[in-house]
N, C-alpha and C positions, 0 to 999 in steps of 0.2 A: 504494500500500500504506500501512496506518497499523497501526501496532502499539502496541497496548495491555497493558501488565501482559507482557509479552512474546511476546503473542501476535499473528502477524499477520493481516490479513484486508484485500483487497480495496474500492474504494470502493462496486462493486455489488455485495457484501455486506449495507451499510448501508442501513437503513430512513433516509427524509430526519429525522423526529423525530433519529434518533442522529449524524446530520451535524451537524445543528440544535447538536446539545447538544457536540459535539467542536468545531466553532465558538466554542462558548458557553465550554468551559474554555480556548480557547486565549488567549481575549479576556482571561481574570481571569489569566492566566499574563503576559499580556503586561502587565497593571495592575500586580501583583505586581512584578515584574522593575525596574517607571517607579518606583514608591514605595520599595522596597529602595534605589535609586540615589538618591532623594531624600534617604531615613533617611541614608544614606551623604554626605551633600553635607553635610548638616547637622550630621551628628556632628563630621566635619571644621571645619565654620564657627564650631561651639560650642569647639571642641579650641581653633582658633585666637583666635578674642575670650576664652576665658578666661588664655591663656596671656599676651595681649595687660594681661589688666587686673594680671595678677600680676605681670606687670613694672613697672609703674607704682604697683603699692603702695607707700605710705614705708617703709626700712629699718627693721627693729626689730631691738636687741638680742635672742639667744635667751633662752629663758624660763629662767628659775633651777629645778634639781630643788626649791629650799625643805629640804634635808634637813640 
């Protein structure tokens, strides 16, 4: 059975074109899924090397309001 938008139907339902193509989205779901994890690895790696370089800044007094 595969269900679609909540409906179900049968594999011999399906014309092969429409296997073809439920194939075809499962493959970009599963791309989807690898690049999401990546974007995620990376935001993390960025979070850390900049937290990394802001600790090795030199100390500055705070800035004066000027008023």
């Amino acid at each position: 059975m595969i269900t679609i938008d909540g409906v179900a139907y049968s594999q011999a339902e399906l014309s092969d074109t429409t296997k073809q193509q439920l194939g075809n989205v499962r493959l970009v779901d599963q791309e989807l899924a690898q690049l999401h994890a990546k974007s995620q690895l990376a935001q993390a790696a960025r979070a850390a090397f900049a937290l990394g370089v802001k600790q090795n800044l030199p100390k500055r007094a705070p800035a004066s309001s000027g008023a």
